[in-house]
GUMISE-811294 format. One record per residue (C-alpha): residue number from 1; x, y, z; residue in one letter. Coordinates in nm, 3 decimals, m for minus. Layout:
BEGIN
n=NUM, x=X, y=Y, z=Z, res=A
...
END
This chain:
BEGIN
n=1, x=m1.125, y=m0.956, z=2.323, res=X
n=2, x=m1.088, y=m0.743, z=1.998, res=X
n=3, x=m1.093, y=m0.926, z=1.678, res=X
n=4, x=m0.808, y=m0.784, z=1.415, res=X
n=5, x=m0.775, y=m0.801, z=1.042, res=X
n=6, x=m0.457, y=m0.660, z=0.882, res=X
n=7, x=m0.467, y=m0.616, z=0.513, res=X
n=8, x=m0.120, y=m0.605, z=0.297, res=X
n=9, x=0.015, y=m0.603, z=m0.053, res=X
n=10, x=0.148, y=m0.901, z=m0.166, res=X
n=11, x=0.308, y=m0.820, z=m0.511, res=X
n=12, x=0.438, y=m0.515, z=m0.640, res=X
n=13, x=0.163, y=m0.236, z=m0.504, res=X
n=14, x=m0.161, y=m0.152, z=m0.688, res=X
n=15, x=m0.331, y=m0.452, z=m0.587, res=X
n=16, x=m0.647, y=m0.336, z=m0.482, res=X
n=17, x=m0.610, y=m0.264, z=m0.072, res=X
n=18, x=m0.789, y=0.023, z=m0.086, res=X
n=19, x=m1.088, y=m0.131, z=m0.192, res=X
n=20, x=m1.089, y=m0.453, z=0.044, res=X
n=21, x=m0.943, y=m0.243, z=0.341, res=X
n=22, x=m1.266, y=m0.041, z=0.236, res=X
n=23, x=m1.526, y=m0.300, z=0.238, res=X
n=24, x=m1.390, y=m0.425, z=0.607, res=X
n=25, x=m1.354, y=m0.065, z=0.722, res=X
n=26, x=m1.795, y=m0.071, z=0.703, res=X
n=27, x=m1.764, y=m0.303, z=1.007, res=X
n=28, x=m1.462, y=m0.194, z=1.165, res=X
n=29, x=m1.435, y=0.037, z=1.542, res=X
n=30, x=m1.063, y=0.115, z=1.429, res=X
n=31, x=m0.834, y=0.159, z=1.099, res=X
n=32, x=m0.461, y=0.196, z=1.136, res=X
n=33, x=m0.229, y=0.288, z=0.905, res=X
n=34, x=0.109, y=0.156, z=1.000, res=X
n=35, x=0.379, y=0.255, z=0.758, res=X
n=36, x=0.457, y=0.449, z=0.398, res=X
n=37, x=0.326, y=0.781, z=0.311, res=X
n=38, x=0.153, y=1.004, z=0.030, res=X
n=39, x=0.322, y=0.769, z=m0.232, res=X
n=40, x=0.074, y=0.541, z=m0.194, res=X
n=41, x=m0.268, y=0.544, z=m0.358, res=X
n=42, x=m0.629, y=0.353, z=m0.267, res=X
n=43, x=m0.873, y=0.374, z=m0.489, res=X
n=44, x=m1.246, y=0.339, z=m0.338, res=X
n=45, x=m1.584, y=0.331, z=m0.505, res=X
n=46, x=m1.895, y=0.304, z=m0.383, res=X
n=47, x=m2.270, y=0.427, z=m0.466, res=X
n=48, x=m2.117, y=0.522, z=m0.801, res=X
n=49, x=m1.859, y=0.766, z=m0.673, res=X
n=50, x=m1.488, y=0.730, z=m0.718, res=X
n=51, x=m1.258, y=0.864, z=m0.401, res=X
n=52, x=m0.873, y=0.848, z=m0.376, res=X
n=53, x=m0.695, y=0.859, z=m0.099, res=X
n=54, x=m0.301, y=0.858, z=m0.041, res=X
n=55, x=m0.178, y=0.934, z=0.340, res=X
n=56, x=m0.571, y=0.875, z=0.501, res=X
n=57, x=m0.705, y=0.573, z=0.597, res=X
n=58, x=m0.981, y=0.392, z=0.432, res=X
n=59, x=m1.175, y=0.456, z=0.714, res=X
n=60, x=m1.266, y=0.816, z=0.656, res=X
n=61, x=m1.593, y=0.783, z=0.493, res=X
n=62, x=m1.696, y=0.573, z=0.823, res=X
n=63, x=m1.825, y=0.829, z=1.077, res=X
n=64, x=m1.800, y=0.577, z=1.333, res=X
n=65, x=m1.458, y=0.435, z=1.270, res=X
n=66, x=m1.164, y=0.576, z=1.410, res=X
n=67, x=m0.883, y=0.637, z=1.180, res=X
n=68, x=m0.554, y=0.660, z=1.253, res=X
n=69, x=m0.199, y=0.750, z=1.098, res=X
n=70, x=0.022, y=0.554, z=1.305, res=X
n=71, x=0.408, y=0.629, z=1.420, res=X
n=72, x=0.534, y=0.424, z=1.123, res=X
n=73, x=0.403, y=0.660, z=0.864, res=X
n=74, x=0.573, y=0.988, z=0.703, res=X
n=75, x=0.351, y=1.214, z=0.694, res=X
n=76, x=0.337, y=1.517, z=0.504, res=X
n=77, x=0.117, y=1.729, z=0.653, res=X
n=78, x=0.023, y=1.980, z=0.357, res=X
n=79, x=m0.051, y=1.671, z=0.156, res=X
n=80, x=m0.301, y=1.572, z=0.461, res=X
n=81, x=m0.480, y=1.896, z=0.440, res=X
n=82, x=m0.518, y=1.883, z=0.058, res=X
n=83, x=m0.642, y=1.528, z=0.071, res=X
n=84, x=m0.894, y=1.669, z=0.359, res=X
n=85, x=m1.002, y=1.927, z=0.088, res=X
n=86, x=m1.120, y=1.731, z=m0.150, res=X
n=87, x=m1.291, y=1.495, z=0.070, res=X
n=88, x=m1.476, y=1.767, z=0.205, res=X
n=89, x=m1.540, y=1.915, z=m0.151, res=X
n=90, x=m1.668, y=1.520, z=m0.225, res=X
n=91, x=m1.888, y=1.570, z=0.092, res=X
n=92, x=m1.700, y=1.346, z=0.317, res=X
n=93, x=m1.678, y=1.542, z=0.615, res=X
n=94, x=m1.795, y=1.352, z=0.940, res=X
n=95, x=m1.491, y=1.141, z=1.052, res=X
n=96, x=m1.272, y=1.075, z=1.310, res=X
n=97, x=m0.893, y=1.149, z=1.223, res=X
n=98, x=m0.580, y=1.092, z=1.432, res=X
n=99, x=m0.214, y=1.146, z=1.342, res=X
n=100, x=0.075, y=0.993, z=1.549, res=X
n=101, x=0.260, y=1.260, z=1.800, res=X
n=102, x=0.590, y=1.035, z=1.679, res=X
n=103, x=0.520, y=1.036, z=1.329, res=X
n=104, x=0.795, y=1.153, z=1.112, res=X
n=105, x=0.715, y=1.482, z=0.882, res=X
n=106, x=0.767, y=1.515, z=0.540, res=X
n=107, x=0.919, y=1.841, z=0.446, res=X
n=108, x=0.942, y=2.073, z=0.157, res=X
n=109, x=1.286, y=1.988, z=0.108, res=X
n=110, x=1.217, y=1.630, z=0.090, res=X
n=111, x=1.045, y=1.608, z=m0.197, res=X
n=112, x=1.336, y=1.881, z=m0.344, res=X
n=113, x=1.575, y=1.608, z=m0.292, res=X
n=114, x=1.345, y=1.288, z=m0.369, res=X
n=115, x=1.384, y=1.446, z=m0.719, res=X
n=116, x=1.757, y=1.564, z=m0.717, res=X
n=117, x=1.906, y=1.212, z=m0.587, res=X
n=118, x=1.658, y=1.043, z=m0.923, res=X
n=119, x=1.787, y=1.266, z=m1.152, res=X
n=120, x=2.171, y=1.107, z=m1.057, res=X
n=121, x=2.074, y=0.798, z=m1.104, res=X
n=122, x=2.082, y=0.865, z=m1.497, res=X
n=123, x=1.964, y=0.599, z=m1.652, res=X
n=124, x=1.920, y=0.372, z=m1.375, res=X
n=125, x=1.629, y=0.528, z=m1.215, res=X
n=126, x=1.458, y=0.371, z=m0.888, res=X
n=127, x=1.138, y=0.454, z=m1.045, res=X
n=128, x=1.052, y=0.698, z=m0.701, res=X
n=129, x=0.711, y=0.934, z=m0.721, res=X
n=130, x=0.920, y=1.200, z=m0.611, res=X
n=131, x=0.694, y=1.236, z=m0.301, res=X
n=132, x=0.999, y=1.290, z=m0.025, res=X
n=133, x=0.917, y=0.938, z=0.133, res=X
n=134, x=1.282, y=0.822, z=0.102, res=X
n=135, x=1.460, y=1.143, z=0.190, res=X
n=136, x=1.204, y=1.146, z=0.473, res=X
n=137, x=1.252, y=0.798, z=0.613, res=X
n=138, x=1.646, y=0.862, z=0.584, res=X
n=139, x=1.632, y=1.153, z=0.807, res=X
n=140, x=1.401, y=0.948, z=1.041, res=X
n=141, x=1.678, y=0.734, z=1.084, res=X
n=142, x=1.962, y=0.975, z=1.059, res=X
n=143, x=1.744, y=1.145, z=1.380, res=X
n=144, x=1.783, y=1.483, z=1.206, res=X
n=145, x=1.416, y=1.452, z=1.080, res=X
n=146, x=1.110, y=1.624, z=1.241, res=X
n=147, x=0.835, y=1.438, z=1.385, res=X
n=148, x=0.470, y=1.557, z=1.412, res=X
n=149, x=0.447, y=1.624, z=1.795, res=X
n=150, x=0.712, y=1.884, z=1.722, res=X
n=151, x=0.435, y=2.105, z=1.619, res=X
n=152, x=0.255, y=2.076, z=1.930, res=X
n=153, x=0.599, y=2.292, z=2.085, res=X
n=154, x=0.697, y=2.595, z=1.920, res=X
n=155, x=0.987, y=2.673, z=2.077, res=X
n=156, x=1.105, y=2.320, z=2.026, res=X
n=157, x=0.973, y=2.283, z=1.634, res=X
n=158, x=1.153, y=2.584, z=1.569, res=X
n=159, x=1.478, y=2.469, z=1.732, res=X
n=160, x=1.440, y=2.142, z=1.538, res=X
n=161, x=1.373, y=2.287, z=1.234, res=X
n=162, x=1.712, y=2.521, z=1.267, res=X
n=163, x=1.886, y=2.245, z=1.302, res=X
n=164, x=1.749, y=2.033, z=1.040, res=X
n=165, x=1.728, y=2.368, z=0.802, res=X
n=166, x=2.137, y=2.377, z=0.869, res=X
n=167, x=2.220, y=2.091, z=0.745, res=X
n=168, x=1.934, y=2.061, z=0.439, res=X
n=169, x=1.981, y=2.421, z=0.282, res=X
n=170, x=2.386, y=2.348, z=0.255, res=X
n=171, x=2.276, y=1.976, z=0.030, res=X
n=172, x=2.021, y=2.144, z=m0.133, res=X
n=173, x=2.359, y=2.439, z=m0.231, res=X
n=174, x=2.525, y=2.138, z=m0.351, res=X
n=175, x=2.288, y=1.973, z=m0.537, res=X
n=176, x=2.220, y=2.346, z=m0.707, res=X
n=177, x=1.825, y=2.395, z=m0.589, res=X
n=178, x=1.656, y=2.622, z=m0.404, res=X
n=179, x=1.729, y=2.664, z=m0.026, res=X
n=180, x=1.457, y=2.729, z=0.237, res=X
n=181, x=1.389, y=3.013, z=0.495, res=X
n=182, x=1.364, y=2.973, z=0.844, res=X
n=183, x=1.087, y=3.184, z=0.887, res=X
n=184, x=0.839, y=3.071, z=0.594, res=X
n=185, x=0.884, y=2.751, z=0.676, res=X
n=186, x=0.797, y=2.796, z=1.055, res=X
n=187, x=0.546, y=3.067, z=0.997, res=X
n=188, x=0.374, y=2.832, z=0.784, res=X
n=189, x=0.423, y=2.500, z=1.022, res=X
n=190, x=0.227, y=2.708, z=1.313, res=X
n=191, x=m0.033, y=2.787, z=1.075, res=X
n=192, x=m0.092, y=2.380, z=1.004, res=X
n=193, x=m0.045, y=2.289, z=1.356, res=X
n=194, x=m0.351, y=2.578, z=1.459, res=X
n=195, x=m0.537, y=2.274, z=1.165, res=X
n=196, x=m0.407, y=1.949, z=1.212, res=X
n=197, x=m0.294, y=1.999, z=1.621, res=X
n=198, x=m0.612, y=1.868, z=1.752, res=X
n=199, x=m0.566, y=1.525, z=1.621, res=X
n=200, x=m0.176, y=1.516, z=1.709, res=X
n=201, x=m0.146, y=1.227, z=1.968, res=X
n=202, x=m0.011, y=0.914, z=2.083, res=X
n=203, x=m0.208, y=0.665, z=1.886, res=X
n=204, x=m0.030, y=0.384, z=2.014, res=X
n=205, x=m0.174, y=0.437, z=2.381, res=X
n=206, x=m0.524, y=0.451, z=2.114, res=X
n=207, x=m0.487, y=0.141, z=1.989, res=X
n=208, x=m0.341, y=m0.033, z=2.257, res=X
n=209, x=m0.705, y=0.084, z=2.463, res=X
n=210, x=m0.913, y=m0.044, z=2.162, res=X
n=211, x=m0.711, y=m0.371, z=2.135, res=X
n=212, x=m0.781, y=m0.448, z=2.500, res=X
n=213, x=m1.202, y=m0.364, z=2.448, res=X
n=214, x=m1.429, y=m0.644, z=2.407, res=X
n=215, x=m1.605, y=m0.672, z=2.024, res=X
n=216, x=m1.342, y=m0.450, z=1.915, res=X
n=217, x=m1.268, y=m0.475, z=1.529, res=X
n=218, x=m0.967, y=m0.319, z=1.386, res=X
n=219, x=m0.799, y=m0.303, z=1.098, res=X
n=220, x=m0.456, y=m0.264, z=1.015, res=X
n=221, x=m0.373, y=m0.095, z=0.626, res=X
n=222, x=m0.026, y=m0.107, z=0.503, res=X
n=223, x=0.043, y=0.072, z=0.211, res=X
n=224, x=0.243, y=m0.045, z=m0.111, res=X
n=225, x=0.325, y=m0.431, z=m0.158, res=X
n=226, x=0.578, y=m0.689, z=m0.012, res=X
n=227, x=0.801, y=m0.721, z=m0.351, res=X
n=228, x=0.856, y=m0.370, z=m0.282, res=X
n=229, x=0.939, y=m0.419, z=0.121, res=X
n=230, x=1.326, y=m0.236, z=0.165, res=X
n=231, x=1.465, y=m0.539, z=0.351, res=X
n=232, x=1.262, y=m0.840, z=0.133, res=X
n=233, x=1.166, y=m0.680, z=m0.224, res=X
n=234, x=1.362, y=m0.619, z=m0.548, res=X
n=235, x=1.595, y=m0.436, z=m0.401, res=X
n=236, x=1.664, y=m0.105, z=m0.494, res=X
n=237, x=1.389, y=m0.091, z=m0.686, res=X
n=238, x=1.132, y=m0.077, z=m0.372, res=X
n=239, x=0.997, y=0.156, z=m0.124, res=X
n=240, x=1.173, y=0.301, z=0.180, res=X
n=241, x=0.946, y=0.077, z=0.409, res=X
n=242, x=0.874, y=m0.242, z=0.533, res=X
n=243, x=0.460, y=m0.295, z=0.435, res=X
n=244, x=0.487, y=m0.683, z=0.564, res=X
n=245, x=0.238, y=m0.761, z=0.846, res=X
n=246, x=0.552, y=m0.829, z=1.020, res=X
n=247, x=0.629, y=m0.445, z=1.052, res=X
n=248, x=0.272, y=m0.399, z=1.233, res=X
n=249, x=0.362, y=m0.394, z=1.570, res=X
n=250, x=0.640, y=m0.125, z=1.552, res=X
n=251, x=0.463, y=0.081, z=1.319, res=X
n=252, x=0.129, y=0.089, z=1.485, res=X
n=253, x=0.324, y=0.090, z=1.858, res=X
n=254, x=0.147, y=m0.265, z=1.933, res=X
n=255, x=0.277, y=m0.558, z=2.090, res=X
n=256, x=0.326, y=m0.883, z=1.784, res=X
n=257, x=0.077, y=m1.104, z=1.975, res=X
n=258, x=m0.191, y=m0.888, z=1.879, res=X
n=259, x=m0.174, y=m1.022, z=1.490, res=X
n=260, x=m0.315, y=m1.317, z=1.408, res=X
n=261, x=m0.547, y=m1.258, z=1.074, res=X
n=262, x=m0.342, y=m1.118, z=0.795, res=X
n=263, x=m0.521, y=m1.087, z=0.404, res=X
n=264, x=m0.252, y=m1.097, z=0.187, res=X
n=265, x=m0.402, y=m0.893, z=m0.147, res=X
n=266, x=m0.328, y=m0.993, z=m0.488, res=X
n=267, x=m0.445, y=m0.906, z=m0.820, res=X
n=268, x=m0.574, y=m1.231, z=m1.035, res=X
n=269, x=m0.302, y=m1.079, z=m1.251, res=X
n=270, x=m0.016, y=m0.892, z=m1.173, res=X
n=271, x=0.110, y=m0.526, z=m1.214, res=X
n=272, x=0.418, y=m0.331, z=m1.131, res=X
n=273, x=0.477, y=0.030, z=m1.160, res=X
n=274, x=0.862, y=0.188, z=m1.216, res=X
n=275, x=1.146, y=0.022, z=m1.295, res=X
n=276, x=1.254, y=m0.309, z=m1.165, res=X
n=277, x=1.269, y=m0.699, z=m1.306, res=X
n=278, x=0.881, y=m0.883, z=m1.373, res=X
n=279, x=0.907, y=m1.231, z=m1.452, res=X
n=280, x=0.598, y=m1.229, z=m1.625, res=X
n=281, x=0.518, y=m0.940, z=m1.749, res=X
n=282, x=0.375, y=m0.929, z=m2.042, res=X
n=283, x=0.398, y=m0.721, z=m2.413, res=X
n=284, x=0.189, y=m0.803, z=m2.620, res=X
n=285, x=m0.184, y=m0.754, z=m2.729, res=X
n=286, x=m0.320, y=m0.918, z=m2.417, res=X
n=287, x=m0.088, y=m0.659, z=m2.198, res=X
n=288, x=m0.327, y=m0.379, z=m2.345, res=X
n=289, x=m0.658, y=m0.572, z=m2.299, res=X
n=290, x=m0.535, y=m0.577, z=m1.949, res=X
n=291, x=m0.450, y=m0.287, z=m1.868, res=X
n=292, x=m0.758, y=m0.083, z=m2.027, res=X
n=293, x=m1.053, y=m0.321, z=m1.888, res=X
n=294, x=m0.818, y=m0.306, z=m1.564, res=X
n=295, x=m0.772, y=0.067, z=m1.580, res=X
n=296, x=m0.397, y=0.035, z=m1.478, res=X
n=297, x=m0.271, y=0.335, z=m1.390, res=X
n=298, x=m0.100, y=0.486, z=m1.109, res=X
n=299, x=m0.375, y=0.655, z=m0.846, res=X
n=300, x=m0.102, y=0.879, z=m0.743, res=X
n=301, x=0.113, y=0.909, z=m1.046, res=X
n=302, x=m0.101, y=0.846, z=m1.360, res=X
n=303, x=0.153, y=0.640, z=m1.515, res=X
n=304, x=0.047, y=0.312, z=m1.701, res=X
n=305, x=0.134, y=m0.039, z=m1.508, res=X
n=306, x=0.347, y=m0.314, z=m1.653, res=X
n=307, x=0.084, y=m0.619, z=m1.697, res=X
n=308, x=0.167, y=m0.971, z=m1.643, res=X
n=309, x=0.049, y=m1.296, z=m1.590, res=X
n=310, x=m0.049, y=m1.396, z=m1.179, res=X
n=311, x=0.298, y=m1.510, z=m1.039, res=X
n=312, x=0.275, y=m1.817, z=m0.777, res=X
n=313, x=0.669, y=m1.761, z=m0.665, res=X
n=314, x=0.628, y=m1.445, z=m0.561, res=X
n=315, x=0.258, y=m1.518, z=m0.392, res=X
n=316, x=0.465, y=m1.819, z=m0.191, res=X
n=317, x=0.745, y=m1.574, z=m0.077, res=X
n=318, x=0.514, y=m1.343, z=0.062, res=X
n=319, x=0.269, y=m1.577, z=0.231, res=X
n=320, x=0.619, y=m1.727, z=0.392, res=X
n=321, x=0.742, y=m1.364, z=0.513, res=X
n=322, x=0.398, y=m1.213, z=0.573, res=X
n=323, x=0.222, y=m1.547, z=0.741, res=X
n=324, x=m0.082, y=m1.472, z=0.522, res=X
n=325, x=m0.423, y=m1.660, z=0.616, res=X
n=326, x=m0.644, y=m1.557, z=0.286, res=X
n=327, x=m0.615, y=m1.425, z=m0.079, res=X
n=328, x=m0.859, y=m1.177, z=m0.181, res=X
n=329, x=m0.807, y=m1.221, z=m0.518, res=X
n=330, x=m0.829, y=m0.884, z=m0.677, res=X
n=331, x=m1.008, y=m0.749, z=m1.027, res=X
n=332, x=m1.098, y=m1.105, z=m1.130, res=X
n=333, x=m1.346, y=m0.972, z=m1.355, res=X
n=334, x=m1.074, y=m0.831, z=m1.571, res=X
n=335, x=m0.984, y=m1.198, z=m1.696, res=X
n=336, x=m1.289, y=m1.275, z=m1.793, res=X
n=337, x=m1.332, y=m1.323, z=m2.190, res=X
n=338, x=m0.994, y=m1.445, z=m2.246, res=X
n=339, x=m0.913, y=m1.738, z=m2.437, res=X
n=340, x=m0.652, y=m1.892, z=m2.201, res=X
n=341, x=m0.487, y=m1.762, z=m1.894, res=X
n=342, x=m0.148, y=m1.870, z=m1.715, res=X
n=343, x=0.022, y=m1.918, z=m1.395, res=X
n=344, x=0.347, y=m1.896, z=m1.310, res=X
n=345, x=0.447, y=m2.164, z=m1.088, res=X
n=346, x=0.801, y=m2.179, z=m1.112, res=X
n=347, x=1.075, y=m1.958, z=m1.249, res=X
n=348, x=1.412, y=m2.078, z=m1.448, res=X
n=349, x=1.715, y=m1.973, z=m1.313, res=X
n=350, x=2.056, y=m2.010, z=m1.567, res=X
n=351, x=1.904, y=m2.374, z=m1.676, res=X
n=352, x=1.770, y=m2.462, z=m1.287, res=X
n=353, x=1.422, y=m2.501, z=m1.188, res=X
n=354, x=1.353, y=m2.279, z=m0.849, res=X
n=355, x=1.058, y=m2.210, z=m0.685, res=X
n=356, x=1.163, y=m1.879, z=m0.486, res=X
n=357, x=1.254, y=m1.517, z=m0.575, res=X
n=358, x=1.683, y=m1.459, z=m0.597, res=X
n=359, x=1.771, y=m1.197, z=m0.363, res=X
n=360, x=1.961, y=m1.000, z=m0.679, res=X
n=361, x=1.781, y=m0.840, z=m0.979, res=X
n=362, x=2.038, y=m0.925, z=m1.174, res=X
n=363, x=1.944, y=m1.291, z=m1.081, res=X
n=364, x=1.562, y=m1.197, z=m1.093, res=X
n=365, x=1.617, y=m1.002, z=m1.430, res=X
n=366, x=1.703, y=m1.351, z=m1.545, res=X
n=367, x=1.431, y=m1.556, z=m1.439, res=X
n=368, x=1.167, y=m1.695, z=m1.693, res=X
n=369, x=0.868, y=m1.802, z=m1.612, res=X
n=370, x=0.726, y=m2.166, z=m1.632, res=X
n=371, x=0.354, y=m2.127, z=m1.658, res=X
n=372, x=0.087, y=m2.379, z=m1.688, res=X
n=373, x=m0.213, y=m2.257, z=m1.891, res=X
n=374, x=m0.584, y=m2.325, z=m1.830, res=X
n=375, x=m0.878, y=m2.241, z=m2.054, res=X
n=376, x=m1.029, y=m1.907, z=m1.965, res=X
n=377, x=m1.393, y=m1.825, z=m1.947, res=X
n=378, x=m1.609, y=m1.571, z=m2.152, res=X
n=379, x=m1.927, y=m1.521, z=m1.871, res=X
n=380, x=m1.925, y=m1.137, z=m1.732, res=X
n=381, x=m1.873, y=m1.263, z=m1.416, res=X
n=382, x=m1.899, y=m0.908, z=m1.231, res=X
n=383, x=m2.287, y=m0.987, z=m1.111, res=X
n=384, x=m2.223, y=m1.298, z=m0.891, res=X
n=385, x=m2.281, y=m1.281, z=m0.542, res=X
n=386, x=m2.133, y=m1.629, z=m0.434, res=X
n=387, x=m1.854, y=m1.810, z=m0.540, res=X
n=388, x=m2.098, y=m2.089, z=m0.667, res=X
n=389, x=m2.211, y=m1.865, z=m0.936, res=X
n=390, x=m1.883, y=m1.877, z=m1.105, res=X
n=391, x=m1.817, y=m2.063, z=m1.386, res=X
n=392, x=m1.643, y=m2.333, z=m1.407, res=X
n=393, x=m1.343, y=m2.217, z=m1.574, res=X
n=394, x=m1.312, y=m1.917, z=m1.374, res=X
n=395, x=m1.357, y=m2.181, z=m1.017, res=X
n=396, x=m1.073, y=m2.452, z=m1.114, res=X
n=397, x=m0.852, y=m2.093, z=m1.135, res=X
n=398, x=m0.902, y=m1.993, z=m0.777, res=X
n=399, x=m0.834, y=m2.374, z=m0.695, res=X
n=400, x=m0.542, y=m2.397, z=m0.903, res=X
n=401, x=m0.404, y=m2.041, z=m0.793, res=X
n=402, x=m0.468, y=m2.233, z=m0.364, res=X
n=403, x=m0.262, y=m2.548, z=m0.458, res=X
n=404, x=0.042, y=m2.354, z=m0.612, res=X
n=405, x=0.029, y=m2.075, z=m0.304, res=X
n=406, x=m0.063, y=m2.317, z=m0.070, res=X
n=407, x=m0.345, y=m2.055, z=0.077, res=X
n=408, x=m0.673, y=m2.068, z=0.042, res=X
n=409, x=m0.903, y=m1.769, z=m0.168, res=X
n=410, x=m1.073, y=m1.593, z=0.146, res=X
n=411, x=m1.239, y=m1.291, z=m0.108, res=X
n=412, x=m1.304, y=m1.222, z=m0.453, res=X
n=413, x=m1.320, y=m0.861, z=m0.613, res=X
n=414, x=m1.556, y=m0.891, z=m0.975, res=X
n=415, x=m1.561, y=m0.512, z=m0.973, res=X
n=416, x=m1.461, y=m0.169, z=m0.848, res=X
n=417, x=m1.755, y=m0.101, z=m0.581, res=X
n=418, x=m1.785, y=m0.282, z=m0.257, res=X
n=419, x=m2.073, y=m0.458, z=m0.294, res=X
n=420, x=m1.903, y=m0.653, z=m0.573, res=X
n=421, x=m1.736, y=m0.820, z=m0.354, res=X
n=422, x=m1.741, y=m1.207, z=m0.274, res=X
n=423, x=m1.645, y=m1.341, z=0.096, res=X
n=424, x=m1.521, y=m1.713, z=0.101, res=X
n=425, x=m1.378, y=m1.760, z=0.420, res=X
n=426, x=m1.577, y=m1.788, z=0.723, res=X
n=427, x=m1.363, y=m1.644, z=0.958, res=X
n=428, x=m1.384, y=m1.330, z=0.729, res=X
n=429, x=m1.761, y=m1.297, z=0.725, res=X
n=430, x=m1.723, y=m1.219, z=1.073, res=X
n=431, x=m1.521, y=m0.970, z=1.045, res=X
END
């Protein structure tokens, strides 16, 4: 029987999946990538280079590990080639890429649009990258988008694309922005199929073979966090996809009995990028101490994070939704050398104590946080290889961060490359 790992975002994005998705990608046959798109960004370091990747998985600098870009994505597939670029320019070129026949496509247009349908929002912006992910996920589901086993069918891409070109070029008229031509477009879609057709298939029938191979390991990536999940985040101000373990089987084509080991990762802090209500962010001198020694900013977009203290309600409401096993507790060496640091256990709703998220930001907007603070610890901590080797300060932390969540700490990140990382939980080490 395959062993499987699936590794998700428990707060708002940016938590640091692209490094622990990395470190289990070493050992892993198989990494899937079941939902979001180029919006998202993983930052991975190791032997003192820096790689980012957006739409690829982690896996790519495995040789032996099979990546794959599951039917749940959007996929843009110039964005693929230019992320292919670079790895090749960074010497990553020996790796084993697939892309889901039922994929949707990202278009030109998409992006167009992405941009447009901000710019309405005046000054009550969603906080979008502008990447086409929404306007891509909406045609998905209005069936007018394309998908990326049109391009293995000419005569069918192009009859798609005609139809989807009809109905695009007249709201991109409306919205007063540049229409497409028929003919670019396709000329240049046949040129990226000649590229990227080779690894056009159905991954699910992939997977599902792997899943059923003895000593199997595979990995599951989602991409963004679960406070921005479209049916259980801050709504509006999330993405156009679902990245709870929950969404797994449908975006990867698997069956649900297949997950049973989900990593729920979470920054010892928290961080939120774009608009939307934090409880605890912070604004002061601390918020900047933060975010420097953390380097937050966007992989993607470049623009700073909000900063707050680590927030127990929303690690609760994920681990309820997302049935998370183990924390890997994310840039913990970032804390170190404060004086105090806090948890938010609780928030305070109108004058009432309540210990889970309000489904309205209105609500949320109003929440304050009740924290307790514990002494904070001044060792660089960003040597250790055991948990042992922690001090004390920085141990009754992790333990106080497992009573209020409820979950136990199953990894700890004390820097950006892999081999600072620290593996707790048993059942992890044998991963």
């Amino acid at each position: 029987m395959s062993e499987r790992l699936v590794v998700i975002g428990s707060q708002w994005g940016d938590e640091g999946k692209g490094k622990v998705t990395d470190y289990f990608a070493c050992r892993a046959d198989m990494v899937v990538r079941y939902q979001g798109g180029n919006n998202a960004g993983h930052s991975v370091m190791f032997n003192g280079h820096k790689y980012s990747l957006q739409s690829i998985p982690s896996g790519i600098f495995n040789p032996n590990t099979v990546n794959v870009m599951a039917n749940g994505m959007v996929v843009n597939p110039e964005s693929v080639l230019v992320e292919l670029d670079r790895l090749h320019a960074q010497g990553i070129t020996d790796y084993q890429l697939y892309i889901s026949d039922r994929a949707a496509m990202v278009m030109p247009w998409h992006s167009a649009l992405d941009g447009a349908y901000e710019n309405l929002k005046g000054g009550k912006l969603i906080g979008t990258t502008k990447k086409g992910i929404g306007p891509a996920y909406s045609d998905k589901y209005s069936r007018v988008g394309l998908r990326m086993g049109d391009l293995l069918e000419p005569e069918y891409f192009a009859e798609r694309l005609q139809a989807a070109l009809d109905q695009k070029n007249m709201e991109l008229k409306m919205l007063g922005l540049p229409t497409y031509d028929f003919k670019e477009v396709y000329d240049r879609y046949m040129e990226i199929a000649k590229i990227l057709g080779p690894r056009i298939v159905d991954t699910s029938a992939l997977i599902n073979k792997a899943l059923r191979t003895p000593d199997k390991k595979i990995l599951f990536e989602g991409a963004q966090g679960m406070m921005l999940c479209i049916d259980h985040g801050t709504y509006p101000f999330v993405t156009s996809s679902t990245p709870s373990s929950a969404s797994v089987p449908v975006g990867a084509g698997i069956s649900p009995k297949w997950i049973n080991n989900v990593l729920g990762v979470a920054k010892a802090y928290c961080t939120r990028v774009g608009e939307g209500p934090f409880p605890t962010e912070l604004h002061d001198h601390i918020a900047h101490e933060i975010r420097e020694r953390g380097h937050e900013y966007g992989t993607v977009t470049g623009r700073p994070r909000r900063v707050g203290w680590f927030d127990a309600v929303v690690a609760r409401y994920t681990s309820r939704l997302a049935g998370i096993d183990n924390w890997a507790l994310m840039l913990f060496d970032v804390l170190s050398g404060l004086d105090k640091v806090k948890i938010c256990t609780h928030y305070e709703l109108d004058g009432e104590i309540i210990d889970t998220p309000p489904s309205t930001i209105s609500k949320l907007a109003r929440c304050k946080p009740v924290y307790i603070e514990m002494d904070g610890w001044k060792e660089d901590i960003s040597g250790i290889k055991s948990y042992d080797e922690l001090p004390e300060a920085a141990k009754a932390y992790v333990r106080k961060i497992e009573e209020v969540t409820e979950v136990p700490v199953g990894v700890i990140s004390v820097g950006p490359d892999r081999t600072q990382t620290v593996i707790i939980s048993e059942k992890l080490k044998e991963f």
